[in-house]
PyMOL commands that place a pseudoatom at each C-alpha (Angstrom):
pseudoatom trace, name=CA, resn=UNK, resi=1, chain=A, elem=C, hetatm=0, pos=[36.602, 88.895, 71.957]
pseudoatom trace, name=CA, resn=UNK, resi=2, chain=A, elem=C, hetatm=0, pos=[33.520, 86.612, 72.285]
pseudoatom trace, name=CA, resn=UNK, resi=3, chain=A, elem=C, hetatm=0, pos=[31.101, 86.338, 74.763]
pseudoatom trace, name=CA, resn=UNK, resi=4, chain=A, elem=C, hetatm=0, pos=[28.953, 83.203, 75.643]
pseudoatom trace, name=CA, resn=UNK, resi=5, chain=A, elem=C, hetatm=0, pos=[25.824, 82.369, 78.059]
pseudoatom trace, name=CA, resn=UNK, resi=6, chain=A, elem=C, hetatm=0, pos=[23.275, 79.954, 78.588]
pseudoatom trace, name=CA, resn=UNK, resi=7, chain=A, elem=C, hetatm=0, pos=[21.055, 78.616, 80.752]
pseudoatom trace, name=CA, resn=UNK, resi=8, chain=A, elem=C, hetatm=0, pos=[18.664, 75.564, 81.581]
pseudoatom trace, name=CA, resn=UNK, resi=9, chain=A, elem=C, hetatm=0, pos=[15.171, 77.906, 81.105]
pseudoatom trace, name=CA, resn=UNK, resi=10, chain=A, elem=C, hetatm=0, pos=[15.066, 80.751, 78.592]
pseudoatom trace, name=CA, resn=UNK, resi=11, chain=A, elem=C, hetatm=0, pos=[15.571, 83.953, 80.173]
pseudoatom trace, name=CA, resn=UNK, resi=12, chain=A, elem=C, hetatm=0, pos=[14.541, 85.788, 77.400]
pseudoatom trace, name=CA, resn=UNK, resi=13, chain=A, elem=C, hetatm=0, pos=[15.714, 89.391, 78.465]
pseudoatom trace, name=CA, resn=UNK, resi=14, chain=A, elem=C, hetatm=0, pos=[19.150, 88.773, 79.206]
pseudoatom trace, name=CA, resn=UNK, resi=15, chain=A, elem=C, hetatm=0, pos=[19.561, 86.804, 75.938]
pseudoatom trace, name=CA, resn=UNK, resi=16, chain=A, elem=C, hetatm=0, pos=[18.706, 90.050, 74.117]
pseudoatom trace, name=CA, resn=UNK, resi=17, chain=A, elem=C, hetatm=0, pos=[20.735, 92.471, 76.323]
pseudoatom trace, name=CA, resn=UNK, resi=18, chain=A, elem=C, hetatm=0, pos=[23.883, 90.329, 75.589]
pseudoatom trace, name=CA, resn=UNK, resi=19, chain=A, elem=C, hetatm=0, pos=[23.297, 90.423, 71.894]
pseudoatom trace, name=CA, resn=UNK, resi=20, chain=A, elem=C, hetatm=0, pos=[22.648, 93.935, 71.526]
pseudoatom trace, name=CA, resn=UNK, resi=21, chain=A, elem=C, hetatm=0, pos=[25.925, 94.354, 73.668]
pseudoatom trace, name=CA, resn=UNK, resi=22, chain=A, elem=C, hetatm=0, pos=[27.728, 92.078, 71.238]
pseudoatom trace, name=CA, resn=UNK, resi=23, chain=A, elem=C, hetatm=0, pos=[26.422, 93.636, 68.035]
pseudoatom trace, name=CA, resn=UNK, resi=24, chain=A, elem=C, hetatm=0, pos=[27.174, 97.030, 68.742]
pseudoatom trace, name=CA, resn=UNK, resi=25, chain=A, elem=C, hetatm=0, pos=[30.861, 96.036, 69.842]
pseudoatom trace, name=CA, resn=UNK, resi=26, chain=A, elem=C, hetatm=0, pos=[31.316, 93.756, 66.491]
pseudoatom trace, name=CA, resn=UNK, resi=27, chain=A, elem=C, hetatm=0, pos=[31.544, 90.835, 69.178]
pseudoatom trace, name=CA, resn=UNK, resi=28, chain=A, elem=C, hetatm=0, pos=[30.779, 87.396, 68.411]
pseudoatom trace, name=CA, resn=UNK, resi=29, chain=A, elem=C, hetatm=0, pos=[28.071, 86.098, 70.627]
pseudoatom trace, name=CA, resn=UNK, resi=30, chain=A, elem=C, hetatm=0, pos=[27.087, 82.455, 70.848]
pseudoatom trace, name=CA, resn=UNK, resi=31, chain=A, elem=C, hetatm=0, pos=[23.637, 81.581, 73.062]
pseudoatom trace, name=CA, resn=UNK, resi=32, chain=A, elem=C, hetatm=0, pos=[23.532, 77.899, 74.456]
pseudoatom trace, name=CA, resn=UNK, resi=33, chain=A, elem=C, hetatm=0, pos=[20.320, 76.940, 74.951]
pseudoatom trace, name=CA, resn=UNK, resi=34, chain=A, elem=C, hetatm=0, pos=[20.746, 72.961, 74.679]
pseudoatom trace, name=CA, resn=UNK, resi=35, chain=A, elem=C, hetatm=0, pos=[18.388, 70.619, 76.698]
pseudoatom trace, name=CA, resn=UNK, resi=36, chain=A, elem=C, hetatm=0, pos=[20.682, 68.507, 78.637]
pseudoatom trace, name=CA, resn=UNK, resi=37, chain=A, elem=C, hetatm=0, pos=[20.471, 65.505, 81.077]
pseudoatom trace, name=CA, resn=UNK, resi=38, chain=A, elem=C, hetatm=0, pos=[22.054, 67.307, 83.864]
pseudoatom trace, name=CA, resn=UNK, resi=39, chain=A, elem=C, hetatm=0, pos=[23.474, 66.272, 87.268]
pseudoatom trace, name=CA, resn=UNK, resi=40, chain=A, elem=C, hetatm=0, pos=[22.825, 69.592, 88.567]
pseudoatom trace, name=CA, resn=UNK, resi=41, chain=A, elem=C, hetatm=0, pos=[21.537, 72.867, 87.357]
pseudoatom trace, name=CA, resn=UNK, resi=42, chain=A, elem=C, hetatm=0, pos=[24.987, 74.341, 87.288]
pseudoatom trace, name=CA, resn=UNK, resi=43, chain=A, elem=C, hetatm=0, pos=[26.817, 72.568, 85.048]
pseudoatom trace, name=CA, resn=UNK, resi=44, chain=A, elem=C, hetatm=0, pos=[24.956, 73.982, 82.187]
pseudoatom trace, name=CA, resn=UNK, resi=45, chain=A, elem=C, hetatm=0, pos=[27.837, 76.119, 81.986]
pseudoatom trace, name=CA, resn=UNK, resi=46, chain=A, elem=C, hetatm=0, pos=[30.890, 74.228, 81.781]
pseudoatom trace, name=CA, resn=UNK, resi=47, chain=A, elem=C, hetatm=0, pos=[28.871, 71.865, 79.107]
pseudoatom trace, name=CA, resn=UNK, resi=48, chain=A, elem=C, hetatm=0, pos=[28.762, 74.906, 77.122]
pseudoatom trace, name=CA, resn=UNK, resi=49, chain=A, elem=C, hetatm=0, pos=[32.131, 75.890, 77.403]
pseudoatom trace, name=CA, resn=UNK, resi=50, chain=A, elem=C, hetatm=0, pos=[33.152, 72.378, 76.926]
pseudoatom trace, name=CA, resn=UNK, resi=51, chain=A, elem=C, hetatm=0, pos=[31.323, 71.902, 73.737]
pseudoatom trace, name=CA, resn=UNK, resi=52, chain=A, elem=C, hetatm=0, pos=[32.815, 75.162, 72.439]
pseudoatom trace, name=CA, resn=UNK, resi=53, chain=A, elem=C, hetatm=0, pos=[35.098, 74.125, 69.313]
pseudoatom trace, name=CA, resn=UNK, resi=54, chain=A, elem=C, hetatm=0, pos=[38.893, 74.728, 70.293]
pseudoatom trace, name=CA, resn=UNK, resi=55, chain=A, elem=C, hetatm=0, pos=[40.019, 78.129, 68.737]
pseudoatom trace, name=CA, resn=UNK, resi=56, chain=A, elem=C, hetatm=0, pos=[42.730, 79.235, 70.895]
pseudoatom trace, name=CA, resn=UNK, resi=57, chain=A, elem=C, hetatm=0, pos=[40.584, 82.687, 72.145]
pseudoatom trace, name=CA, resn=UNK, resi=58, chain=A, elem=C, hetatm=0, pos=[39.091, 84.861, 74.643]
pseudoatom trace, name=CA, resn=UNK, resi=59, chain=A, elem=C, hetatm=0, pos=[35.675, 83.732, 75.946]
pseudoatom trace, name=CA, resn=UNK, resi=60, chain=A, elem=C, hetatm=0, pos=[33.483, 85.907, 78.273]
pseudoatom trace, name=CA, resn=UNK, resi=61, chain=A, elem=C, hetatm=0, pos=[30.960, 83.840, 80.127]
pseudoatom trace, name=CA, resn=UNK, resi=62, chain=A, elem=C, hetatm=0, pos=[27.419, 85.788, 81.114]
pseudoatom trace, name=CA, resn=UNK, resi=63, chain=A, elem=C, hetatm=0, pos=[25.081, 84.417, 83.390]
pseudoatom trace, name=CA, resn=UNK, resi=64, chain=A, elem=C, hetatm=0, pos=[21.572, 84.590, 82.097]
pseudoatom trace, name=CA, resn=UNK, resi=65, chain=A, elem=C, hetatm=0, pos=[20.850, 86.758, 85.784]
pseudoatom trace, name=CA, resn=UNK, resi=66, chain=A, elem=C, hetatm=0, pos=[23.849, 89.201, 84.879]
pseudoatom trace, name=CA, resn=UNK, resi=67, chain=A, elem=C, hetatm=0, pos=[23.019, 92.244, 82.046]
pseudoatom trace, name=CA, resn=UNK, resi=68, chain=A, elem=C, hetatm=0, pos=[24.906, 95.029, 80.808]
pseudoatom trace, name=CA, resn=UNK, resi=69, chain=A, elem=C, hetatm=0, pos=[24.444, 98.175, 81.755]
pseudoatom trace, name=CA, resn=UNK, resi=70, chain=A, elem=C, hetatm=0, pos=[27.179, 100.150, 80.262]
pseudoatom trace, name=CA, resn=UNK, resi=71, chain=A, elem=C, hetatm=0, pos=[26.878, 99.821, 76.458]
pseudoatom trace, name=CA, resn=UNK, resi=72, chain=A, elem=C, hetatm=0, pos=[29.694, 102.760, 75.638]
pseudoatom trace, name=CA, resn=UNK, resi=73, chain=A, elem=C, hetatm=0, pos=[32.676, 100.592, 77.495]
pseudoatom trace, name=CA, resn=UNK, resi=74, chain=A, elem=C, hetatm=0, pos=[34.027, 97.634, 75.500]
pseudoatom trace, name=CA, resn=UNK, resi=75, chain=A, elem=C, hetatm=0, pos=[35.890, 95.070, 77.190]
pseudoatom trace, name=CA, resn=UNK, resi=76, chain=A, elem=C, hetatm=0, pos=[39.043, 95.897, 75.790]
pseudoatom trace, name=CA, resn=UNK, resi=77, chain=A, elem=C, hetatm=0, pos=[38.555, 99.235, 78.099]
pseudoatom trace, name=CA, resn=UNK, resi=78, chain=A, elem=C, hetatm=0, pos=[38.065, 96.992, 81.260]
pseudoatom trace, name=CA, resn=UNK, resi=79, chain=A, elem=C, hetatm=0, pos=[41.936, 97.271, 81.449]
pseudoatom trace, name=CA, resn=UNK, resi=80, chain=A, elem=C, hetatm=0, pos=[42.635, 93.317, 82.112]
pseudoatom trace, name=CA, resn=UNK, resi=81, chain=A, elem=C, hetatm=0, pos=[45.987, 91.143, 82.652]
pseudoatom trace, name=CA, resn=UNK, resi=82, chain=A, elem=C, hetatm=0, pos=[44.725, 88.792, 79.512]
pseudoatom trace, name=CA, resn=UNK, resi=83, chain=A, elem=C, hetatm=0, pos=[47.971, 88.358, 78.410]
pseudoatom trace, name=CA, resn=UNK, resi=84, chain=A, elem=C, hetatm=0, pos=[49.957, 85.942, 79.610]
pseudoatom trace, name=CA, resn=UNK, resi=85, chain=A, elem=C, hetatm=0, pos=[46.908, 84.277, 81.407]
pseudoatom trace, name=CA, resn=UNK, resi=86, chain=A, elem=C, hetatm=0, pos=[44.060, 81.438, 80.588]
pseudoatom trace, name=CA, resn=UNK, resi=87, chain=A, elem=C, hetatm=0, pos=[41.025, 83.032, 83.284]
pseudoatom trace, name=CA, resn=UNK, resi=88, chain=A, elem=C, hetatm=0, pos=[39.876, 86.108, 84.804]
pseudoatom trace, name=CA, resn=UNK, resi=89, chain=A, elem=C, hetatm=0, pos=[37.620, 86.196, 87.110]
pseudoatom trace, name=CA, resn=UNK, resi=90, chain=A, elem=C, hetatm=0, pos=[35.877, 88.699, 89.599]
pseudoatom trace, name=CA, resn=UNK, resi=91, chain=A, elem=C, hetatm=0, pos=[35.736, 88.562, 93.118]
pseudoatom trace, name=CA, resn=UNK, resi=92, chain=A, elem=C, hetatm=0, pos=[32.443, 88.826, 95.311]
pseudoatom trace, name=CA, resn=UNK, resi=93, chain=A, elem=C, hetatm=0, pos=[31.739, 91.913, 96.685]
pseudoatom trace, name=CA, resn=UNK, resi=94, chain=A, elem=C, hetatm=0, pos=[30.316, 91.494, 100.700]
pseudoatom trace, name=CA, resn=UNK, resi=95, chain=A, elem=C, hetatm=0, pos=[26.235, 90.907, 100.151]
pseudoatom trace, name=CA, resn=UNK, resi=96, chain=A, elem=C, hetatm=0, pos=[23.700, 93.169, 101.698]
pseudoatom trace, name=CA, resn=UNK, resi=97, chain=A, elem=C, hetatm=0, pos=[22.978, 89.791, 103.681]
pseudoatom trace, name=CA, resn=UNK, resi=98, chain=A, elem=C, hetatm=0, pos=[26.888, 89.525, 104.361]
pseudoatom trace, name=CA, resn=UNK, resi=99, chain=A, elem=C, hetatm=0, pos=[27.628, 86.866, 102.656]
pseudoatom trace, name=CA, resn=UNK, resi=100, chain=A, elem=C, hetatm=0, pos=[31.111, 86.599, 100.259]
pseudoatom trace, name=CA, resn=UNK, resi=101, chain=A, elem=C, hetatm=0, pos=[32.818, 84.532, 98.031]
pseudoatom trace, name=CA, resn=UNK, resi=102, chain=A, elem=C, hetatm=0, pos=[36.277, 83.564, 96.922]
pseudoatom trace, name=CA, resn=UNK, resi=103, chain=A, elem=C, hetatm=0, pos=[35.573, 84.162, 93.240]
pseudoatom trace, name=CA, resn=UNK, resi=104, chain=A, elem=C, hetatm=0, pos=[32.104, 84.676, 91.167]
pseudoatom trace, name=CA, resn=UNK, resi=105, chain=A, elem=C, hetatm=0, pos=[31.726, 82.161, 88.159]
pseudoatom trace, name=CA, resn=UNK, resi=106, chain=A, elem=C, hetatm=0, pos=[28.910, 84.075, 86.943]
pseudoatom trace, name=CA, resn=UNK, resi=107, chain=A, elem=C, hetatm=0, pos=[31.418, 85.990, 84.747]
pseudoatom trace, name=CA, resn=UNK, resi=108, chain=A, elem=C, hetatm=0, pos=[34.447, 85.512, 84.132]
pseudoatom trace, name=CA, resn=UNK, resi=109, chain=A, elem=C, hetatm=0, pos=[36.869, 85.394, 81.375]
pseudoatom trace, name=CA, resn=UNK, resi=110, chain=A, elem=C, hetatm=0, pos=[38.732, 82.089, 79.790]
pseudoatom trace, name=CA, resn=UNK, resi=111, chain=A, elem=C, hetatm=0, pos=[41.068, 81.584, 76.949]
pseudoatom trace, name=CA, resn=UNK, resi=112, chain=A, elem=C, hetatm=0, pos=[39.236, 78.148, 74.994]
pseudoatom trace, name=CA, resn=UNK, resi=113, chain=A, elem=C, hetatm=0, pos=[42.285, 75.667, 74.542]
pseudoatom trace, name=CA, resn=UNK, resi=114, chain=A, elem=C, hetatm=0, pos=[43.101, 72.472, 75.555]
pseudoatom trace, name=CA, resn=UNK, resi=115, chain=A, elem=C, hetatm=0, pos=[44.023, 73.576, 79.099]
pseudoatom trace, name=CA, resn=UNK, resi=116, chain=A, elem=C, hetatm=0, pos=[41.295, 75.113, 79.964]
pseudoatom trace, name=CA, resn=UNK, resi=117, chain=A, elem=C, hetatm=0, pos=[39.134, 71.820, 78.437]
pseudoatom trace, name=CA, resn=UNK, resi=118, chain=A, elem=C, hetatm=0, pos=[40.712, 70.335, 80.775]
pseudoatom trace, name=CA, resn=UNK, resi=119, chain=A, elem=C, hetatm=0, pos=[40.547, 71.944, 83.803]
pseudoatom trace, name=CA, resn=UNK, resi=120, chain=A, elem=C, hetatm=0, pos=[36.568, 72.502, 83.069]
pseudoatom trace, name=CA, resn=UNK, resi=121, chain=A, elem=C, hetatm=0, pos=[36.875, 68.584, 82.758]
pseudoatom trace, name=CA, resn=UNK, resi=122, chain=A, elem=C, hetatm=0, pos=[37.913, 68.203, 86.096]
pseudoatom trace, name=CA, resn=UNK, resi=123, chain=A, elem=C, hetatm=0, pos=[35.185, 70.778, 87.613]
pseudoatom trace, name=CA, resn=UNK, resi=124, chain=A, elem=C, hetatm=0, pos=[32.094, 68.583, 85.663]
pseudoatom trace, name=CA, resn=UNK, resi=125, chain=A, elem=C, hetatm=0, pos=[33.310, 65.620, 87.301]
pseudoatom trace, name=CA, resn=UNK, resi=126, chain=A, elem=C, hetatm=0, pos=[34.655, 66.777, 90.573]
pseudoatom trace, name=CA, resn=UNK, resi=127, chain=A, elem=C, hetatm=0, pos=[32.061, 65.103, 93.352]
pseudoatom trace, name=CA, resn=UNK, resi=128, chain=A, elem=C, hetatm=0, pos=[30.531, 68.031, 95.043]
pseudoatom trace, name=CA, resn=UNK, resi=129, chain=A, elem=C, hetatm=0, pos=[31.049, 66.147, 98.352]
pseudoatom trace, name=CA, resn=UNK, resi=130, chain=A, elem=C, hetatm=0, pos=[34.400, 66.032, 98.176]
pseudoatom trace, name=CA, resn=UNK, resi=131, chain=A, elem=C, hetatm=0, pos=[34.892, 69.969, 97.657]
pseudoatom trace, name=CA, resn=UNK, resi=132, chain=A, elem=C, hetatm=0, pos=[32.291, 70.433, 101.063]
pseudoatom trace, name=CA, resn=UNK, resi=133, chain=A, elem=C, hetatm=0, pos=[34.358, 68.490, 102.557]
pseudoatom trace, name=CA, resn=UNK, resi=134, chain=A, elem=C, hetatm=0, pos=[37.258, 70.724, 101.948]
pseudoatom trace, name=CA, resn=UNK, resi=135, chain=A, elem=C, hetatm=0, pos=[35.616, 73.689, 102.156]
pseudoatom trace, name=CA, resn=UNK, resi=136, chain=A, elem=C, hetatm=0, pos=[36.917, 76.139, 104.633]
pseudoatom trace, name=CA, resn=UNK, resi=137, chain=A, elem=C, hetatm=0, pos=[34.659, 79.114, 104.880]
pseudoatom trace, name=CA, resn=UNK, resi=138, chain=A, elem=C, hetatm=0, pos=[36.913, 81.476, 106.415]
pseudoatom trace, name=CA, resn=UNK, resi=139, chain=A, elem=C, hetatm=0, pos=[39.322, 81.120, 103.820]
pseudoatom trace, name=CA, resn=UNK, resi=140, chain=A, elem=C, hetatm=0, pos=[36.752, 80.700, 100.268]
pseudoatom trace, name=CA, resn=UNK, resi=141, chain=A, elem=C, hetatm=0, pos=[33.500, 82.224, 101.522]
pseudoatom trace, name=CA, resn=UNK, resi=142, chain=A, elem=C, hetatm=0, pos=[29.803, 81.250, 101.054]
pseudoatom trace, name=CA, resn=UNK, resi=143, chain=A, elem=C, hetatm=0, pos=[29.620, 77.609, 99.863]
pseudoatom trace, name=CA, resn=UNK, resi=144, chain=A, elem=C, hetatm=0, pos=[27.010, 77.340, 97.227]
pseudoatom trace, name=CA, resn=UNK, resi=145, chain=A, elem=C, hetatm=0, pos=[27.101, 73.769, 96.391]
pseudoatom trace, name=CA, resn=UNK, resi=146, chain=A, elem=C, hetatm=0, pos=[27.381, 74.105, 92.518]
pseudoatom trace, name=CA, resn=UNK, resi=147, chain=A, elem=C, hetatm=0, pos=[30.082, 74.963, 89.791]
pseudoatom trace, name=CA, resn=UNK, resi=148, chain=A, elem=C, hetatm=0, pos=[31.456, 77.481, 91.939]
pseudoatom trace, name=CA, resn=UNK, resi=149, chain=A, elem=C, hetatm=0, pos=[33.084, 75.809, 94.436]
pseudoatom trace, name=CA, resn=UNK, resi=150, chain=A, elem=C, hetatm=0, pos=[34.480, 73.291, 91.918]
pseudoatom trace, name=CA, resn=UNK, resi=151, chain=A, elem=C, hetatm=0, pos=[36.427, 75.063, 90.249]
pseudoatom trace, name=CA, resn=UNK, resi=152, chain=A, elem=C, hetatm=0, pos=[37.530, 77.044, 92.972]
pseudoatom trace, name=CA, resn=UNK, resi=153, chain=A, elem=C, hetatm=0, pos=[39.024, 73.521, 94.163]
pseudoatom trace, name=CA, resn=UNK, resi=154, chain=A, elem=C, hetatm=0, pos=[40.324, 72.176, 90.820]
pseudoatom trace, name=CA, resn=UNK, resi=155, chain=A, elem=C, hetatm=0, pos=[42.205, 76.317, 90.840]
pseudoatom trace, name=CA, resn=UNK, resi=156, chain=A, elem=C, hetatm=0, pos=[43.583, 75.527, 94.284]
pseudoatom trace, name=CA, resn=UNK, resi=157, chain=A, elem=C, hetatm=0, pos=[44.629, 72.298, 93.078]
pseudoatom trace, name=CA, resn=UNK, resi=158, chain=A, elem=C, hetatm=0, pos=[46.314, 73.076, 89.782]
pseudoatom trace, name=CA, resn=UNK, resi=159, chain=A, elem=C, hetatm=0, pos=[49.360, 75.467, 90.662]
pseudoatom trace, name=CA, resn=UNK, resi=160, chain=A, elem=C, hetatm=0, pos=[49.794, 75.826, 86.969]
pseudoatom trace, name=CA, resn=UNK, resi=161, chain=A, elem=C, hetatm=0, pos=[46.303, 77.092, 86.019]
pseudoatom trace, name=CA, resn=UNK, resi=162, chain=A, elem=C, hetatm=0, pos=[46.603, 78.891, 89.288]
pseudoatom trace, name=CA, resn=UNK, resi=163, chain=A, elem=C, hetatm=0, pos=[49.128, 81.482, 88.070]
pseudoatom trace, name=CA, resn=UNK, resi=164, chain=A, elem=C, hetatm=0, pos=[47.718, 81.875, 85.119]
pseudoatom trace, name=CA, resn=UNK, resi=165, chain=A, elem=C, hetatm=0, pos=[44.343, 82.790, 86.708]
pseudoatom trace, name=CA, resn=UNK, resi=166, chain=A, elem=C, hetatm=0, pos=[44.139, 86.538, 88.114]
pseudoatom trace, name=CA, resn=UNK, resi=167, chain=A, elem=C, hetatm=0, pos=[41.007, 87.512, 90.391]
pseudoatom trace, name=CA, resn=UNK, resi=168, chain=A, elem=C, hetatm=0, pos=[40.422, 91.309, 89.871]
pseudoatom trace, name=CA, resn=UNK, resi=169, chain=A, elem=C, hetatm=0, pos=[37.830, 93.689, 91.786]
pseudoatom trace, name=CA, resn=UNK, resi=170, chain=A, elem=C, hetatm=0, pos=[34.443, 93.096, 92.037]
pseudoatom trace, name=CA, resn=UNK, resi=171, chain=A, elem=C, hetatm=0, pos=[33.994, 96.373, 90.677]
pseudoatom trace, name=CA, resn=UNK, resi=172, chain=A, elem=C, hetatm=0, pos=[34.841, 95.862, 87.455]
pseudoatom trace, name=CA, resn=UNK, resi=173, chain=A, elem=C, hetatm=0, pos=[32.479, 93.023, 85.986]
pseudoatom trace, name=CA, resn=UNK, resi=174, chain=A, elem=C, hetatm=0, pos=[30.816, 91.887, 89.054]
pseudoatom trace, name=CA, resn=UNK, resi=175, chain=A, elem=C, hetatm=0, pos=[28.414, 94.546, 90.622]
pseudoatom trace, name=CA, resn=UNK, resi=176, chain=A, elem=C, hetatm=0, pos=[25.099, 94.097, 91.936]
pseudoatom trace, name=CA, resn=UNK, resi=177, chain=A, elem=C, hetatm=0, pos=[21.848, 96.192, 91.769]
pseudoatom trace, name=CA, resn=UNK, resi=178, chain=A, elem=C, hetatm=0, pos=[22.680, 98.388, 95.240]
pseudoatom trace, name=CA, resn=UNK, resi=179, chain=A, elem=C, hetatm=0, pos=[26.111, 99.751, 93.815]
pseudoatom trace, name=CA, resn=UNK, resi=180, chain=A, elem=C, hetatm=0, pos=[24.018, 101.343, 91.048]
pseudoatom trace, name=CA, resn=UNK, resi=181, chain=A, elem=C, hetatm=0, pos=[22.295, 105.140, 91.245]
pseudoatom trace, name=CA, resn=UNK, resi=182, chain=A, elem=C, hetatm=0, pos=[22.183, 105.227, 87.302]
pseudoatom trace, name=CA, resn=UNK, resi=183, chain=A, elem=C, hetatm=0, pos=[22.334, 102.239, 85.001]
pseudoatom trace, name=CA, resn=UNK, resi=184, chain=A, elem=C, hetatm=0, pos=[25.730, 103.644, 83.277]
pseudoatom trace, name=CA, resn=UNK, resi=185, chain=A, elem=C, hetatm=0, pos=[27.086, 103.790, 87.301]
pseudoatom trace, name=CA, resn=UNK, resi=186, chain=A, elem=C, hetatm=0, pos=[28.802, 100.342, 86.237]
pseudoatom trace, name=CA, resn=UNK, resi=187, chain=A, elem=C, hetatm=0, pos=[29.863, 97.781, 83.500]
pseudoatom trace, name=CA, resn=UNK, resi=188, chain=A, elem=C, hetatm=0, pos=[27.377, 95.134, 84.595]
pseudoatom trace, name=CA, resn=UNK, resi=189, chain=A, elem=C, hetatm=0, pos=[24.629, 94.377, 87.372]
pseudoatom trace, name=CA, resn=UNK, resi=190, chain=A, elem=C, hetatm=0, pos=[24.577, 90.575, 88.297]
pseudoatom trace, name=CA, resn=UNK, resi=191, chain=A, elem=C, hetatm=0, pos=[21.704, 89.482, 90.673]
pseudoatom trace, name=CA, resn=UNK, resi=192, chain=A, elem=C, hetatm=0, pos=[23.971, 87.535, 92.407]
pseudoatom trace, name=CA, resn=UNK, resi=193, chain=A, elem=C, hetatm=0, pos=[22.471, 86.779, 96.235]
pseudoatom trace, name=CA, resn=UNK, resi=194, chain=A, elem=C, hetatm=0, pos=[19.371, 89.131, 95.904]
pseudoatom trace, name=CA, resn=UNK, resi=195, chain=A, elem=C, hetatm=0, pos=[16.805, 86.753, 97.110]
pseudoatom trace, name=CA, resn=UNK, resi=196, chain=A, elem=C, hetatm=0, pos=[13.943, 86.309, 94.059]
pseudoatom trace, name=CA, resn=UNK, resi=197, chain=A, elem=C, hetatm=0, pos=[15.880, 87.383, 90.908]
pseudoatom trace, name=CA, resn=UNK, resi=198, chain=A, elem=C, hetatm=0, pos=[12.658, 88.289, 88.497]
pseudoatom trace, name=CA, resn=UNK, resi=199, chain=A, elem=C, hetatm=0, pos=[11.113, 90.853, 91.304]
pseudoatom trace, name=CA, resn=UNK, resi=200, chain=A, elem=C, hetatm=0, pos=[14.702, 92.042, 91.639]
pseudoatom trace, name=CA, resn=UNK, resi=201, chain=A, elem=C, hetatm=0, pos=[15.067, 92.666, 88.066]
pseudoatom trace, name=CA, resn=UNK, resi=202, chain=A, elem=C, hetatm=0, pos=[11.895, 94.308, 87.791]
pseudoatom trace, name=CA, resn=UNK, resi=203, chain=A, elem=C, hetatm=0, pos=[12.831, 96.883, 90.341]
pseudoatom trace, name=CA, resn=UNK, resi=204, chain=A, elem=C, hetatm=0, pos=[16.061, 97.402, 88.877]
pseudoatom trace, name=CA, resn=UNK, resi=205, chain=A, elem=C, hetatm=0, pos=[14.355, 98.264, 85.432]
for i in range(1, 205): cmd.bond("trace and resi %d" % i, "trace and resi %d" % (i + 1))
show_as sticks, trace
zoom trace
C-alpha cells in the first residue's frame, strides 16, 4: 500500500503525521509539494495523481486537512472490497451545519493504471460549469465547486469505472473532529466543513 498527499501551501503538520503513519506501517509515502500554474486550487490533487508513474497499485490519497489518529490500525485492517475494484471512497457523514455529500475526495483509495489516468483526465478537464449545471442536490449533496463534484460526474458518467468504484461508510476513513472523545476513537479526523481549519485543529490537539 502507498499513500500520497499534497497541497498548494505547506501544511507542515499533516505532512509529518502522514509520514510517521507510513513509516511505522513500512508504507511508501510520496509528498507532492510542486508549484503549479493551476486553474483552481483543487486540482492540485489529480496533478499529483496524474504525474504518479504507472505501477499497477493501491494509492491512498490524504488531504493535507485530514491526520491520523489511529496509528495501531493499518489499512489492510480497514476491511475493504479492493479487489476486484479501481476506487474506494468514503461517504460524507451529515455536518454539524447539515450539510452532506455524495462522496468525500479528501480520501479515498485508487488503483494507479491506465484507467484510472484516464478517468482523472477527464475530471482535470471537465468545465466546472457544466457539472453545476447538472448538479442535482437532492440526489449528490453540497456542491463545492472543485474536484469533487467532477469526478462525481465523470463516476456517474462512466458505468464501467462506476462498478468498479465502491463508496463505504463514513466511519471508516472519513470522520470529523465531533465523532471523536479520544484520538484512538477513529482511523482518521478530516476537517472537512468545520469553518476555519487551523483554529479547528488547534482545538482538536
Amino acid at each position: 500500500m502507498n499513500i500520497l498527499s499534497g497541497c498548494n501551501k505547506l501544511r507542515f503538520y499533516s505532512q509529518v503525521n502522514h509520514q510517521i503513519y507510513a513509516d511505522i506501517h513500512d508504507y511508501k509515502y510520496l509528498y507532492d509539494g510542486k508549484k503549479r500554474n493551476l486553474k483552481s486550487k483543487f486540482d492540485h490533487k489529480i496533478h499529483a495523481i496524474l504525474d504518479l508513474p504507472l505501477d499497477n497499485k493501491w494509492w491512498f490519497w490524504i488531504d493535507d486537512d485530514a491526520f491520523f489518529t489511529n496509528f495501531d490500525k493499518k489499512i489492510e485492517h480497514l476491511d475493504l472490497p479492493f479487489d476486484n475494484n479501481l476506487m474506494i471512497y468514503a461517504r460524507s457523514p451529515i455536518n454539524l451545519n447539515e450539510k452532506w455529500t455524495y462522496l468525500s475526495s479528501g480520501n479515498f483509495f485508487f488503483r494507479n493504471n491506465a484507467q484510472i489516468k484516464d478517468f482523472f483526465n477527464k475530471v482535470l478537464t471537465r468545465d466546472i460549469e457544466e457539472v453545476r449545471d447538472w448538479w442535482d442536490e437532492s440526489k449528490f449533496g453540497t456542491f463545492t465547486n472543485g474536484d469533487q463534484d467532477r469526478i462525481v460526474y465523470e463516476l456517474i458518467a462512466d458505468k464501467d469505472i462506476q462498478e468498479k468504484t465502491k463508496i463505504t461508510s463514513y466511519e471508516i476513513f472519513n470522520t470529523r473532529p465531533y465523532h471523536f472523545i479520544q484520538s484512538s476513537d477513529c482511523y482518521l479526523v478530516h476537517f472537512a466543513g468545520v469553518g476555519e481549519k487551523n483554529t479547528a485543529i488547534e482545538k482538536f490537539k
